[in-house]
C-alpha positions as CSV (number, residue, x, y, z in Angstrom):
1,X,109.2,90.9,92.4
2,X,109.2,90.8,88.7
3,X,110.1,94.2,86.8
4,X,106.2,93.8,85.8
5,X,105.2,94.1,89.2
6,X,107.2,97.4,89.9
7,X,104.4,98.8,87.2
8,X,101.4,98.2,89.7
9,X,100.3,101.1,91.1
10,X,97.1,101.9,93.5
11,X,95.5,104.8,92.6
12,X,91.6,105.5,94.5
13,X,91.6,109.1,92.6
14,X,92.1,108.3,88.5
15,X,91.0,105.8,86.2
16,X,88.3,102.7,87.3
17,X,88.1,103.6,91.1
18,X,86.9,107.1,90.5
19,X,84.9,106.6,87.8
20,X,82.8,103.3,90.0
21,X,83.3,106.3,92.7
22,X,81.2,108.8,90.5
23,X,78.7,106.3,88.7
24,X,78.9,103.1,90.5
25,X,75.4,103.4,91.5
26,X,76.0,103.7,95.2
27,X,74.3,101.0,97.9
28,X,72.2,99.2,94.9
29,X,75.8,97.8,93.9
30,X,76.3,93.9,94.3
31,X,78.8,93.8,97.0
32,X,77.5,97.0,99.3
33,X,74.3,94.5,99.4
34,X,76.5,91.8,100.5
35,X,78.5,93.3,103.1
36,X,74.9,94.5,104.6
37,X,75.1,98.2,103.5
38,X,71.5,99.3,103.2
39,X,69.1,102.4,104.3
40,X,69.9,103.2,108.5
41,X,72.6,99.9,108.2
42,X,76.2,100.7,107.9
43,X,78.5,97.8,109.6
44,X,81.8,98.2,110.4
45,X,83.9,96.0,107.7
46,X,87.2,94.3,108.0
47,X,88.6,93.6,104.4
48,X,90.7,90.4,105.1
49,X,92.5,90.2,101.4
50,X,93.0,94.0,100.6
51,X,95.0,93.5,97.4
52,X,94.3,96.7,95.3
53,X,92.5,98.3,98.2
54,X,89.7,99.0,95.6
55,X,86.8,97.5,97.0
56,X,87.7,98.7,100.8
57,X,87.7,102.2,98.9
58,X,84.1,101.8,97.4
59,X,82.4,100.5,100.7
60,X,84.3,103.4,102.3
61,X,82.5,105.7,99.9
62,X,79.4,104.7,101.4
63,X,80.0,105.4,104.7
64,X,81.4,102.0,106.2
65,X,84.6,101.7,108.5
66,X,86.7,99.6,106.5
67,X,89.7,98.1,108.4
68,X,92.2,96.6,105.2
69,X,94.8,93.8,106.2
70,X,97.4,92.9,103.4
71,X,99.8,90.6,104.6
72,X,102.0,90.5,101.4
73,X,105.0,93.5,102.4
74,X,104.4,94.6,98.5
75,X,100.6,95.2,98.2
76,X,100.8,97.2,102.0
77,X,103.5,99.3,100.9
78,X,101.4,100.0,96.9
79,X,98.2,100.5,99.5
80,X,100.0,103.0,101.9
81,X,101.1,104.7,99.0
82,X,98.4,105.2,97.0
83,X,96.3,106.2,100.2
84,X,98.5,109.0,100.5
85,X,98.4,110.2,97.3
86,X,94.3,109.9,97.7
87,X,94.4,112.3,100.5
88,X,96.2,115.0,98.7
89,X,93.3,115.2,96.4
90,X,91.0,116.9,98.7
91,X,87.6,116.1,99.5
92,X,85.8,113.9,98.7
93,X,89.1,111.4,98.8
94,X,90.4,113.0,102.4
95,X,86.7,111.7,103.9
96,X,87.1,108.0,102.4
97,X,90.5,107.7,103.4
98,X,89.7,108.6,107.0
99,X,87.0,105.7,107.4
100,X,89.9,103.0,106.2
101,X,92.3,101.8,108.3
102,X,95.6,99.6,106.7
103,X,97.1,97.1,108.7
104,X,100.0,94.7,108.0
105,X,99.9,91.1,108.7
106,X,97.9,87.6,108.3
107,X,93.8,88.2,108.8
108,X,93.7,85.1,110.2
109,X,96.0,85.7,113.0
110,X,94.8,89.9,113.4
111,X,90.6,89.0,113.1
112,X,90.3,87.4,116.5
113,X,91.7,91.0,117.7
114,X,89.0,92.8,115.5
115,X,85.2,94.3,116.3
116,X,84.3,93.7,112.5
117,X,80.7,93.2,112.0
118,X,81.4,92.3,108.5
119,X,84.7,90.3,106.8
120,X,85.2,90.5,103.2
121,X,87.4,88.0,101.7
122,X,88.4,87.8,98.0
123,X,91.5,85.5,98.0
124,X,93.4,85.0,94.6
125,X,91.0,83.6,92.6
126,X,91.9,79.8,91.1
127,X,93.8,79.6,87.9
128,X,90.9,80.4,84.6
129,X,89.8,77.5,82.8
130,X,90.0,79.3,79.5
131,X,93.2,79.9,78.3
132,X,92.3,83.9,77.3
133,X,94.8,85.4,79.7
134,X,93.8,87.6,82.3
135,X,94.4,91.1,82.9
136,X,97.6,91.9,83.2
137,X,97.1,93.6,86.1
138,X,95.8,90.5,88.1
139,X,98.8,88.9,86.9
140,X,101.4,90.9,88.2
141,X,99.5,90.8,91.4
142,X,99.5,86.8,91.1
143,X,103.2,87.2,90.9
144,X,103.5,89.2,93.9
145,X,101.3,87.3,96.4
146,X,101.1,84.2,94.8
147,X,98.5,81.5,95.4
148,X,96.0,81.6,98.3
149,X,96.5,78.2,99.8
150,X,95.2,78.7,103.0
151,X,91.8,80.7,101.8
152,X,89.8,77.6,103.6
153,X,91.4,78.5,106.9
154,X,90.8,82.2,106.8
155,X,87.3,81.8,105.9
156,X,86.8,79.5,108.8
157,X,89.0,82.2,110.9
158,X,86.0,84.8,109.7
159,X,83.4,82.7,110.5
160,X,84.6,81.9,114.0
161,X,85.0,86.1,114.7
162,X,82.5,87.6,112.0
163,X,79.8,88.9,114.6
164,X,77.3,89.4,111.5
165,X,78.6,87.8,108.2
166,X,81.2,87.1,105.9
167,X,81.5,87.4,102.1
168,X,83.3,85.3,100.0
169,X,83.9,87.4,96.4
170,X,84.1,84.2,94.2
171,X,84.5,83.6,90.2
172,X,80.7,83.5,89.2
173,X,81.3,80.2,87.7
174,X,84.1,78.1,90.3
175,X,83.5,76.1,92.8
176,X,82.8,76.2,96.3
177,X,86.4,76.8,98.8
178,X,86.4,73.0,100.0
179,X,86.2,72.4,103.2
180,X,84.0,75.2,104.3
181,X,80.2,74.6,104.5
182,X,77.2,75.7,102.3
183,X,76.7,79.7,102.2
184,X,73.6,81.4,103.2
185,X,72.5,82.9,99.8
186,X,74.5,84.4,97.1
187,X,74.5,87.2,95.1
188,X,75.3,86.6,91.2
189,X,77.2,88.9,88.7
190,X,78.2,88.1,85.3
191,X,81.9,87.3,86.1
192,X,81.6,87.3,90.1
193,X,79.7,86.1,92.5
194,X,79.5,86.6,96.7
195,X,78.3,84.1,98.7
196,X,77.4,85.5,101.6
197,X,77.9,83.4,105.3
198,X,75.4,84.8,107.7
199,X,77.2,84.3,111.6
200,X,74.2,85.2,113.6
């Protein structure tokens, strides 16, 4: 781990995870509609890639049971950390953390063991064609888990175990994972996209 990545830090109760907390605009937001989060619907959701833990954090907000796997030793311990911090805040943070569940290891090898109606999976994105760096942020997490070679074989692991659907949180504008089959229907931001795999 680079002296960068000693920096990152997760925090659900300052800065952009409590502001999208307060003002996000709830259920209406693109990935609550692709993880199936609408009026009477709440499915339970495994979050295969956790990373930052902040988009487990926002569908726990809404009500969902979010189960987070991080396999990389680095991210789990930043996760377990800054959940918590999160629940010495008080409400409303003690409520959110108590519908996520962090669990170390590979998602491919701990899904088949998981009720998960819903898998999210937002692997480390490909390298930018435009040379504007990216955030530094993403960067230092690039350093610490590296590249995801094997997203391909976690989103067929999904697929396979998935009893409802899986979401792929994609670059708006990069390609399709190779070697996994057309998704159902997408939803389109201005920098990312989910394509959404519909399992039954």
């Amino acid at each position: 781990m680079t002296q960068d990545s000693t920096k990152l830090r997760v925090d659900f109760a300052e800065g952009a995870v409590a502001h999208r907390l307060r003002f996000g605009g709830g259920r209406g937001q693109d990935i609550a509609k692709a993880m199936g989060l609408r009026a009477g619907k709440t499915p339970t959701i495994v979050d295969a890639t956790a990373g930052l833990g902040r988009d487990a954090f926002l569908l726990a907000s809404l009500g969902a049971q979010v189960t987070l796997i991080e396999r990389s030793e680095v991210m789990h311990a930043l996760l377990q950390d800054g959940m918590a911090r999160a629940l010495l805040e008080g409400a409303p943070f003690t409520e959110i953390i108590g519908r996520m569940t962090l669990l170390k290891g590979d998602a491919k090898d701990l899904l088949p063991q998981l009720e998960a109606e819903a898998v999210l999976i937002d692997p480390m994105h490909p390298p930018r064609k435009k040379s504007a760096l990216v955030k530094r942020e993403l960067r230092q997490i690039r350093e610490i888990v590296g590249t995801d070679e094997d997203a391909a074989d976690l989103l067929r692991t999904a697929l396979k175990y998935a009893r409802n659907r899986v979401v792929l949180k994609w670059p708006a504008k990069a390609d399709p994972i190779a070697g996994v089959g057309p998704c159902t229907y997408q939803i389109k931001g201005k920098s990312t996209r989910y394509d959404v795999f519909m399992t039954v």
